[in-house]
C-alpha positions as CSV (number, residue, x, y, z in Angstrom):
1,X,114.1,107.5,147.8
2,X,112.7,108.9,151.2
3,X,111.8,106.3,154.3
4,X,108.2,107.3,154.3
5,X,108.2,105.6,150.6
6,X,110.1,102.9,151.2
7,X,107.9,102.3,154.5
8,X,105.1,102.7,152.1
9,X,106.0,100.1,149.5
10,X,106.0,97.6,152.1
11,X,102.3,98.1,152.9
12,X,99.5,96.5,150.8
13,X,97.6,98.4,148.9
14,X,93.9,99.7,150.2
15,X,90.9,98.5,148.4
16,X,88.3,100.6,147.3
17,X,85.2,98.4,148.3
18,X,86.5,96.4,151.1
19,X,84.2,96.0,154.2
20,X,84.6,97.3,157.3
21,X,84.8,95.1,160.4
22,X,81.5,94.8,162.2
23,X,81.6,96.8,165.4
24,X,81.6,95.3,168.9
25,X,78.6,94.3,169.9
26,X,77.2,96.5,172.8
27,X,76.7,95.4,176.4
28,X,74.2,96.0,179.0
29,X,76.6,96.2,182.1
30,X,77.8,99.6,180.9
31,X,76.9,103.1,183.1
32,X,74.2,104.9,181.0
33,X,75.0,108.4,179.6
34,X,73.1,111.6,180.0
35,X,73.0,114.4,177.7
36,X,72.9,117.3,179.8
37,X,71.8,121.2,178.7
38,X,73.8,123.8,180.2
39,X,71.9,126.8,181.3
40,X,73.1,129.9,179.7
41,X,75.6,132.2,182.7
42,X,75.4,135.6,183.2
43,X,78.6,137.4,182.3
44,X,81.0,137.2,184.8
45,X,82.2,140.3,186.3
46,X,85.4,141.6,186.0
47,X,87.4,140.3,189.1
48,X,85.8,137.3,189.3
49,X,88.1,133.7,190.2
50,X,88.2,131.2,192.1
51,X,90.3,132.9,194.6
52,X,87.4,135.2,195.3
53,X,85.1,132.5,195.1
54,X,82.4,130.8,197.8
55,X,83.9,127.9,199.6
56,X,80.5,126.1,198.9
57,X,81.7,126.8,195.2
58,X,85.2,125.9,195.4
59,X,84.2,122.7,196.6
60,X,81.4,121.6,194.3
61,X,83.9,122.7,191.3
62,X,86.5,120.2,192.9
63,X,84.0,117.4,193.0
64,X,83.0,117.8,189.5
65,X,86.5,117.8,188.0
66,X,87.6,115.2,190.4
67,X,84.9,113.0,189.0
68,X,84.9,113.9,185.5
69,X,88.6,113.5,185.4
70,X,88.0,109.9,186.6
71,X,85.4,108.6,185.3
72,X,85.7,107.3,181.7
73,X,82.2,107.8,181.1
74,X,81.7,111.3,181.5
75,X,83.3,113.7,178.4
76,X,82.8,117.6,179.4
77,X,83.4,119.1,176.3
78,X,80.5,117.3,174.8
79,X,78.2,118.0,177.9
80,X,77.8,114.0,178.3
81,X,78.2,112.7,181.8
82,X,77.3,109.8,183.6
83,X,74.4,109.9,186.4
84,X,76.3,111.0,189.2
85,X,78.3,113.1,186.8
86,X,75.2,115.2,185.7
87,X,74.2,115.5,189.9
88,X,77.8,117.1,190.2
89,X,77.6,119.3,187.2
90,X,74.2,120.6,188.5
91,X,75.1,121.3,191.9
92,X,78.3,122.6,190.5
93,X,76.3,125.0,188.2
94,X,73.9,126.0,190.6
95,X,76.1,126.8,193.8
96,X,76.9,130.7,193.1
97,X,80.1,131.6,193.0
98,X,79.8,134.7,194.6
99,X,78.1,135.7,197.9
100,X,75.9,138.6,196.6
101,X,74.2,136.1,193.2
């Protein structure tokens, strides 16, 4: 007999109708999400990085992931932020990266 079956004999069974617990209830001091659209970027070029990058650009990138990586609210991947989370992702998508945009 394995441990993962012995673990499992100790646990009671699962129950095909049973009811989930209610979730919490929701409240109103919480920060407000936005759902922000991402506009569609040009290719970059080739040797493009942030080495060769606008310090104007380098520093609205820092602010964004400084504050996304903070803030509990905001979730990148799914393009939700919180308010001041979608400010920084706009400036941060509209400062060009390179001096000749």
């Amino acid at each position: 007999m394995s441990l993962l079956s012995e673990l499992l004999n100790h646990m009671p069974p699962s129950v095909a109708g049973a009811e989930k617990p209610a979730p919490a209830s929701r409240t109103t001091d919480r920060p407000r999400l936005v759902l922000v659209e991402r506009p569609t970027r040009s290719p970059p070029s080739l040797y493009t990085n942030a080495a060769a990058a606008t310090p104007e650009w380098r520093q609205a990138r820092d602010l964004y992931v400084n504050h996304i990586m903070s803030c509990r609210s905001c979730y990148s991947p799914a393009a939700r932020h919180c308010r001041a989370g979608a400010e920084l992702r706009a400036t941060y998508d509209q400062t060009p990266m390179e001096k000749n945009q």
